[in-house]
MIDRENDREN-285769 format. One line per field, with one value per residue (C-alpha): x negated, y, z; residue in three letters. Coordinates in pm, whole numbers, padded with zeros to 5 digits. Last residue first. Layout:
N
X <- X ...;
Y <- Y ...;
Z <- Z ...;
code <- Ala ...;
END
This chain:
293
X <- -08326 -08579 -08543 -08860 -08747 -08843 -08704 -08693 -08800 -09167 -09305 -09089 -09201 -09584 -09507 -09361 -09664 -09877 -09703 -09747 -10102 -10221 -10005 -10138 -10509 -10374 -10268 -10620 -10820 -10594 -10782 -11116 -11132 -11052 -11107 -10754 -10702 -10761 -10809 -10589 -10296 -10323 -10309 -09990 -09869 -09942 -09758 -09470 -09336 -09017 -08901 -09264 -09188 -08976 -09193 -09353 -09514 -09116 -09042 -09391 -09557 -09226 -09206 -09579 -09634 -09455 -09628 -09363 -09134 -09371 -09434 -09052 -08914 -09255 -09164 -08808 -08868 -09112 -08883 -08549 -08754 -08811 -08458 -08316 -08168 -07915 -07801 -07695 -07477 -07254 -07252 -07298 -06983 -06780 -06826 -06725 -06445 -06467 -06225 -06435 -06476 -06670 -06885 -07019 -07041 -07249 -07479 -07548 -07672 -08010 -08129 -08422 -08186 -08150 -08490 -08542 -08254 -08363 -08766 -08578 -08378 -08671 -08865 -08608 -08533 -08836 -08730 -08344 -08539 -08812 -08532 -08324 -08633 -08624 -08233 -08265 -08598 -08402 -08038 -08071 -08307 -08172 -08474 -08435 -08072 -07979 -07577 -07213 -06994 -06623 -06487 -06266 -06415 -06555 -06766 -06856 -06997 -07165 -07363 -07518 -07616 -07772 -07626 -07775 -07870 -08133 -08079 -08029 -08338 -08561 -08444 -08582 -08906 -08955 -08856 -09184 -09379 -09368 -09424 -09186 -09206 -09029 -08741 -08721 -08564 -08292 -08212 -08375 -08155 -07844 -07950 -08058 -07724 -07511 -07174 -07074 -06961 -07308 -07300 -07669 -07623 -07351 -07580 -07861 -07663 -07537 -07892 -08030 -07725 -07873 -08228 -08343 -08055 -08048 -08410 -08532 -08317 -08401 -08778 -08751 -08547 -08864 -09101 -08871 -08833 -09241 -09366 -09107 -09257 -09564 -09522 -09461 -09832 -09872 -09923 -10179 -10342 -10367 -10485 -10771 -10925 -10922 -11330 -11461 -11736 -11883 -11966 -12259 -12105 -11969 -11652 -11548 -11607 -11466 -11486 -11281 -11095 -11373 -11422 -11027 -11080 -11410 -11250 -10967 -11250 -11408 -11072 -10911 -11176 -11461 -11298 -11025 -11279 -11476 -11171 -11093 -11419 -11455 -11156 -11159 -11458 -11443 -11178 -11330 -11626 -11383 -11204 -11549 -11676 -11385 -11402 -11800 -12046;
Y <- 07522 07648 07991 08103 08307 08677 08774 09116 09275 09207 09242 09571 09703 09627 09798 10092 10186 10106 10329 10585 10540 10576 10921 11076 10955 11144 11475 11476 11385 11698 11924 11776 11823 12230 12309 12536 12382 12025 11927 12116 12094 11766 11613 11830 11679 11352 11396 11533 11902 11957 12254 12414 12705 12663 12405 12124 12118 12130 11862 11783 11761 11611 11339 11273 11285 10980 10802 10802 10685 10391 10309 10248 10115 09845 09771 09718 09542 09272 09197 09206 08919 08750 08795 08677 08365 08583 08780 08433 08256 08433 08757 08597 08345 08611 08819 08532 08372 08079 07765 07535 07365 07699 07743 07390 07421 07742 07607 07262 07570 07571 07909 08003 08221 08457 08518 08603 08836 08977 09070 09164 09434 09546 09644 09771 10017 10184 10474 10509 10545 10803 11024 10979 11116 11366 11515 11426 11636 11970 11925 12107 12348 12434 12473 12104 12089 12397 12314 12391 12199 12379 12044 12072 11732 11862 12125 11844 11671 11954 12010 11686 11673 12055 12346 12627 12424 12188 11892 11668 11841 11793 11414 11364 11592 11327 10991 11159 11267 10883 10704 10434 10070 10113 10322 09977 09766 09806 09781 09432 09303 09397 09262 08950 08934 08995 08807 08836 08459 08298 08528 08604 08921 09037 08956 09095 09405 09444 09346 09616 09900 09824 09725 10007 10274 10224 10163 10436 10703 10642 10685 11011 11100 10957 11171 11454 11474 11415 11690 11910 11883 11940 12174 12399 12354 12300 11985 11975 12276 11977 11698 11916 12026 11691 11709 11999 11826 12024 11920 12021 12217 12049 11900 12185 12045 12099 11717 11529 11396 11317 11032 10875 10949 10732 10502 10452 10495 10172 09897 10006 09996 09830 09653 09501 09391 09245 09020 08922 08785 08641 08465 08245 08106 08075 07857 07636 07578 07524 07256 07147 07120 06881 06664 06563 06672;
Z <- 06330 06566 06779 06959 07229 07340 06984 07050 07465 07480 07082 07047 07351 07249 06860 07040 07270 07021 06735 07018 07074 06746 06717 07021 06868 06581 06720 06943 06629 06448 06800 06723 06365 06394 06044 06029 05723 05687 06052 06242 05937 05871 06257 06295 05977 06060 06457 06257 06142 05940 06173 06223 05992 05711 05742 05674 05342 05271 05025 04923 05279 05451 05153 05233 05624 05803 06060 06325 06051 05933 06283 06371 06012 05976 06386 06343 06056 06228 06519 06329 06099 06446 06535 06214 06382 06587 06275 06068 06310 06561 06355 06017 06048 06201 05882 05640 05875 06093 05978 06200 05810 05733 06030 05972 05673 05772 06004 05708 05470 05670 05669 05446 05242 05530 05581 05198 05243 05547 05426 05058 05224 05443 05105 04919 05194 05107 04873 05062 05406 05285 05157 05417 05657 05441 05451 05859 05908 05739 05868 06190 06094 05786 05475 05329 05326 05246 05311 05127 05334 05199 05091 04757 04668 04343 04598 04825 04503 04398 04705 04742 04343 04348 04233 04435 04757 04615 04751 04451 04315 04631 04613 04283 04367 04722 04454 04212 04475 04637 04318 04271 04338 04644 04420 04212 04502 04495 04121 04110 04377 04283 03852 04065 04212 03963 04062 04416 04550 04616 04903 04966 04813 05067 05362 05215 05177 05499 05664 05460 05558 05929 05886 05647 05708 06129 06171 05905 06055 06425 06360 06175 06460 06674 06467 06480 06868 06860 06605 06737 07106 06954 06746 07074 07154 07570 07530 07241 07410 07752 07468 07347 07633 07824 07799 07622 07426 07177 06863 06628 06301 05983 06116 06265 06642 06961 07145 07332 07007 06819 07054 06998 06626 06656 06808 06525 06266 06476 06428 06083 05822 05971 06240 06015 05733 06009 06154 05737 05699 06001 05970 05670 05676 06088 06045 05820 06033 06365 06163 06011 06379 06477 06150 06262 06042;
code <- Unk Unk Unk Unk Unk Unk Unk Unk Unk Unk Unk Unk Unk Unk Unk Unk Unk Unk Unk Unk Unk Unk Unk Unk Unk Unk Unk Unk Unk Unk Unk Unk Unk Unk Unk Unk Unk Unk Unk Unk Unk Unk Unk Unk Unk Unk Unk Unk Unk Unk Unk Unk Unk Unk Unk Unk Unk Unk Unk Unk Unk Unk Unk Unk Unk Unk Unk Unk Unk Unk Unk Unk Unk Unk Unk Unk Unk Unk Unk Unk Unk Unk Unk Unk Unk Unk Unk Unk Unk Unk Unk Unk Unk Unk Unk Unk Unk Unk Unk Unk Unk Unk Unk Unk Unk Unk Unk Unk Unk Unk Unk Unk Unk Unk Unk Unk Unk Unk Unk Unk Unk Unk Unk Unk Unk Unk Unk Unk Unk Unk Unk Unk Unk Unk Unk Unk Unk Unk Unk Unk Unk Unk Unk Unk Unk Unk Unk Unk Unk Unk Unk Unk Unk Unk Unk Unk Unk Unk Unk Unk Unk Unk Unk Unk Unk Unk Unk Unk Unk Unk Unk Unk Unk Unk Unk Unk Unk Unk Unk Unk Unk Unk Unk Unk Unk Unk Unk Unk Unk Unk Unk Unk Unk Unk Unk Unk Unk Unk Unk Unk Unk Unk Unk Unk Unk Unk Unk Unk Unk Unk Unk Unk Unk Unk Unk Unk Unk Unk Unk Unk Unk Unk Unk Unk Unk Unk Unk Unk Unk Unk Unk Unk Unk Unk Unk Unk Unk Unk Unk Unk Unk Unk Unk Unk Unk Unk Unk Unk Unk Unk Unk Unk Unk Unk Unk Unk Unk Unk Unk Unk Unk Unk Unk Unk Unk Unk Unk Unk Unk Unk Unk Unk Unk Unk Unk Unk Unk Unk Unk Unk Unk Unk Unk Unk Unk Unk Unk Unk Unk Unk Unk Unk Unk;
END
């Protein structure tokens, strides 16, 4: 066999595998959501197809509007905590100057590691508006900001989309800091000797070559808040009332208790087309260039 075909041989080894792993699980359940999703159906029952039906109620539903504003707040939160406060920290860590870094490191990112209920229960606790954490310390502080977090309607989506933020933001700190490390320590001697200064020196050198990492946070912190269902279905189970409710939860509560399959497969294909929508806007306007080094 020539070394052409066992090039193409090889490849196919290790792709074919993995390409119908991805259309069994991921690829045809997403079609059949988009099929359900034109039909009435109880999921026990023989469907009935109603055409558009199910998107136009999904418009007209109030949650829906909700579900979306809070989905892209949810959104907004991860980006700016995850990739903002993570690129801080990576930056700071990566300093051989600061002492303890592993020990930094380490105690980041243990919350990923822990079990969602148990990090959503901490943070119900700390919220909790009759002498809870957050409320305690604006009392010591002589601050008259006494808040229920998780049951205002202005503060309700915000209090647990931080939640979700501070539990994962191990994993986006590690992403920049491991990027960070692989540049070449030439660009900042370089910096250094030009007599640049430590913060200058990451804004003109270090934050520009992490634009493919940007690329791939942004769209783990912009998906993974659209898609976010279990600290809202702990913390609130999505209420009081609709104020804590998200595209998943919508999806949830058709399906799961009101039985109507078709009108949650309507929330969800909604949903699957959104974290499209995002993840192609994200791939055309960051990190348009390839940057070498």
């Amino acid at each position: 066999m020539s070394e052409k075909w066992k090039n193409k041989v090889a490849l196919l080894v290790f792709t074919v595998p993995t390409l119908l792993f991805f259309t069994i699980i991921v690829f045809i359940p997403i079609l059949q959501t988009f099929q359900k999703s034109f039909f009435d159906w109880d999921g026990l029952s023989t469907p009935i197809f109603i055409g558009f039906d199910n998107y136009l109620r999904l418009f007209d539903d109030p949650d829906f509007w909700v579900s979306l504003k809070n989905g892209l707040i949810f959104a907004f939160v991860l980006v700016v905590y995850q990739i903002g406060l993570g690129t801080i920290l990576a930056i700071v860590l990566s300093s051989k100057a600061v002492r303890g870094r592993k020990w930094f490191k380490t105690t980041f990112f243990i919350p990923v590691v822990l079990s969602g209920v148990m990090v959503s229960q901490l943070w119900i606790a700390i919220y909790n508006p009759e002498g809870g954490l957050l409320n305690s310390i604006f009392a010591a502080l002589g601050m008259d900001y006494q808040q229920a977090w998780l049951s205002g309607e202005h503060t309700s989506i915000w209090a647990i989309a931080f939640t979700n933020a501070w539990q994962n933001m191990g994993i986006l700190l590690v992403l920049i800091y491991t990027a960070i490390k692989s540049i070449p320590e030439h660009l900042y001697e370089a910096a250094l000797i030009d007599g640049s200064s430590f913060w200058h020196t990451h804004r003109k050198i270090t934050i520009p070559l992490l634009s493919e990492t940007y690329k791939f946070g942004l769209i783990i912190a912009i998906t993974g808040g659209l898609n976010a269902f279990q600290n809202m279905f702990v913390m609130t189970n999505g209420g009081p009332g609709n104020i804590s409710y998200t595209f998943t939860f919508m999806m949830y509560k058709a399906a799961f208790r009101s039985n109507e399959y078709g009108y949650g497969s309507a929330a969800a294909a909604i949903l699957v087309i959104e974290c499209l929508l995002f993840t192609i806007l994200i791939n055309k306007f960051v990190a348009r260039e390839k940057i070498s080094y």
